[in-house]
Each structure stands twice: as C-alpha cells, then as structure tokens.
Phi, psi and omega in degrees: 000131160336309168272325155324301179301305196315323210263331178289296172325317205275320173272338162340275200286347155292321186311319201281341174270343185276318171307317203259352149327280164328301172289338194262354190274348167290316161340267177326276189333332184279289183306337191233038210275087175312322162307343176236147175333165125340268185000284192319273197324310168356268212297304192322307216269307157285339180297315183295323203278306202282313185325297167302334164287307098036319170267325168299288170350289205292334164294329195252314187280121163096025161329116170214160156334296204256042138254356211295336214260350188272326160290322176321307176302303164307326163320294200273319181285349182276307188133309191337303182273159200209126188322335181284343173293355192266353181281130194082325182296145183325165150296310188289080132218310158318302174318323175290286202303320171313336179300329211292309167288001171278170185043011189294340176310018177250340185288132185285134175060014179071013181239151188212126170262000000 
C-alpha cells in the first residue's frame, strides 16, 4: 500500500538514529569500562560496532516496496523497530509485522536474530 511506503521511508531515519543512539551509549560503555585495558576495551568495543554494522546492513540497504514489510520484520527483530512504531501503518502490515513481538520477552535485550 502506498501509504504504508510513505510512512515507511518517512520513519527509517528516526529508527535508525534512536537505534544507533542506544547503541552507541553502549558503545561508550565499553570504552570507558574500568575494569579492562586500553587493549581490551578497543578490540571489545570494535568487535561490538562491526556486529552491529552488519544488523544496519542488513536493515537498512536496499529498501524496496514489495520487500518493505520483510525489513520491518528484521527491524523489529534487531530491536530498532518497536511495536509502538506500527501505529499508522494498515492493519495488514501490523498484522505481519507484529507476530515478531509476541513470545519476544525471551530474546536477551528484546533483540531476537
């Protein structure tokens, strides 16, 4: 549906700054972790940021219509996308996309791969 597209494209880039927002104060964390070297913090901190480019990828690049609700799905299942985000989108598309958030208390951090 058409508007379904609009509203997605329209909502992407807040997703994607409220997600990379979250993360990166994790980020930080990591960096400024007293307990581990320099070293440590380093390689940790990158090991976590390339994990994560890798779920923007996978989220973000090649957005087309008649795949949007299969990101929606990856989205959601990333932590990015958040149920209250589905408010304006069809019933049928809530509807796809929402099974992702039933049984999710079990996913460590509300993220389920």
């Amino acid at each position: 549906m058409e508007s379904d597209w609009k509203q997605f494209r329209a909502i992407v880039p807040v997703l994607r700054e409220r997600y990379l927002a979250e993360r990166s104060a994790g980020f930080l964390r990591k960096l400024t972790d007293p307990k581990k070297t320099e070293t440590e913090r380093f390689w940790e901190a990158l090991q976590e940021m390339e994990a994560e480019a890798k779920v923007l990828r996978h989220c973000l690049d090649g957005h087309s219509r008649s795949k949007m609700w299969l990101f929606m799905l990856s989205m959601a299942r990333s932590g990015m996308l958040k149920k209250d985000d589905l408010v304006g989108f069809s019933e049928e598309l809530r509807q796809q996309v929402s099974q992702v958030f039933e049984g999710k208390e079990h996913c460590a951090d509300n993220r389920c791969y």
